[in-house]
C-alpha positions in Angstrom: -43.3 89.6 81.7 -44.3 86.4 79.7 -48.3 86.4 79.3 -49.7 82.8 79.0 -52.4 82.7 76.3 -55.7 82.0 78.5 -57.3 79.9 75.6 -54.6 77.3 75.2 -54.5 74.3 77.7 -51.5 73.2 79.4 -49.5 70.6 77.5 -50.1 67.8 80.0 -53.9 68.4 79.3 -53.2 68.9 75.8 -51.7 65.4 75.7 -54.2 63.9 77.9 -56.7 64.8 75.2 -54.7 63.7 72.5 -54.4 59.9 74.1 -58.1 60.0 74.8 -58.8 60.8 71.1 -56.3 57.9 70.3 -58.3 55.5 72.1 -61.7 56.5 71.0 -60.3 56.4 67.5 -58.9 53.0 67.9 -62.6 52.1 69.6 -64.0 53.0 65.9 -61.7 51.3 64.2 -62.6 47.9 66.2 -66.0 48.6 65.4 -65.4 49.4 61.7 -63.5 46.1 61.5 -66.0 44.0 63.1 -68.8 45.4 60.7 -66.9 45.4 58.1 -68.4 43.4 54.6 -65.4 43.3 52.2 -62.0 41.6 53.1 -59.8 44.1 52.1 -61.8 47.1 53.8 -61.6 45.0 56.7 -58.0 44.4 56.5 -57.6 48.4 56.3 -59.5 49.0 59.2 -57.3 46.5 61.4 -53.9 48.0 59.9 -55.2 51.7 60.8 -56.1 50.1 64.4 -52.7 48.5 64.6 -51.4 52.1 63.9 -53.3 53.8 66.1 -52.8 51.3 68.7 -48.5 52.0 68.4 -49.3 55.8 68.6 -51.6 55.1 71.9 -48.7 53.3 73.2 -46.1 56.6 72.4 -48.2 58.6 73.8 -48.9 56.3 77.4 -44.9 56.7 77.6 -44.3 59.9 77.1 -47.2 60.7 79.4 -45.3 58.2 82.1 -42.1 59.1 81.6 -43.4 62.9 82.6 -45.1 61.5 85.4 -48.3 62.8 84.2 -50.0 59.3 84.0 -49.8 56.8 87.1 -48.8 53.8 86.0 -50.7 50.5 86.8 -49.3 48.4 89.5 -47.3 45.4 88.2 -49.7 42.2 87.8 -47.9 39.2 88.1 -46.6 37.0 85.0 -48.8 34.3 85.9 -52.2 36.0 86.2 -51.4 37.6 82.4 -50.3 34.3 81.2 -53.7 32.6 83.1 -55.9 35.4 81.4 -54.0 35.1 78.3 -55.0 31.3 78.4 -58.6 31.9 79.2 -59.6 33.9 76.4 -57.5 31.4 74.2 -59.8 28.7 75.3 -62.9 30.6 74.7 -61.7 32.0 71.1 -60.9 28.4 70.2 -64.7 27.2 71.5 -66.8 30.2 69.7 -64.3 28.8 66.4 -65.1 25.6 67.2 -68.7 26.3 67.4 -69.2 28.4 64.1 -67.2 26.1 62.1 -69.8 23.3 63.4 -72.3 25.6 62.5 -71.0 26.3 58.8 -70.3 22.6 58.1 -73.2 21.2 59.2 -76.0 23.6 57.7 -77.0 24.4 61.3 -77.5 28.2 60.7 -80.5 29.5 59.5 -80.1 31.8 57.2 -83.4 33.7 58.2 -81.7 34.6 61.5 -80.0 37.4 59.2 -82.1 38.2 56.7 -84.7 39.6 59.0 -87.4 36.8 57.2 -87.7 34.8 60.4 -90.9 36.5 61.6 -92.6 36.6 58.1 -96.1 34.5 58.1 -96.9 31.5 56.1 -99.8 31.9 54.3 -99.4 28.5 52.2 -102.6 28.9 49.8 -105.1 29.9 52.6 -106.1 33.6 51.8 -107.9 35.5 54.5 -111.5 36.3 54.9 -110.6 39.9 56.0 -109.9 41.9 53.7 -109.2 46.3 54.3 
């Protein structure tokens, strides 16, 4: 008689976990992007998301095509293509914005060095002294 080993999970489980571990993963990677300093670390960061993203996306349909994820109900074209336009608008406004920002001077660069709450002293010393 065929024994199953009690310590193993069941292969739908054992994908389940494997998706969820995808998307954390490519959660890290958008943060690791987005923090990212240097050009080409960010660029390595977004092509390992990229990857991560297609193996996400093997996984979902596999999962589906076992029936052991439920599938979304279908949205219609238009509220995809009115989101889609939405968030195009407000990428093109925050652009828009910064670029305003960067050509104009208007950004202070104490906002990021941390310097903004620094006193003044400008000659005047103080009579307390510890």
């Amino acid at each position: 008689m065929y024994q199953q080993n009690l310590n193993t999970l069941p292969e739908r489980d054992t994908v389940y976990q494997v998706l969820v571990e995808t998307k954390r993963v490519a959660t890290e990677y958008v943060t690791a992007a987005t923090e990212a300093n240097c050009q080409s670390v960010r660029q390595m960061f977004v092509s390992l998301l990229n990857d991560t993203l297609q193996i996400q996306s093997e996984i979902y349909q596999l999962m589906a095509q076992q029936g052991w994820y439920k599938t979304p109900s279908p949205v219609l074209r238009h509220e995809i293509s009115k989101e889609i336009q939405h968030h195009q608008r407000e990428q093109q406004q925050t652009q828009s914005f910064v670029q305003q920002r960067v050509t104009t001077g208007g950004v202070n660069p104490s906002l990021y060095t941390g310097q903004q709450n620094q006193p003044q002293s400008f000659g005047v010393t103080s009579q307390y002294r510890m």
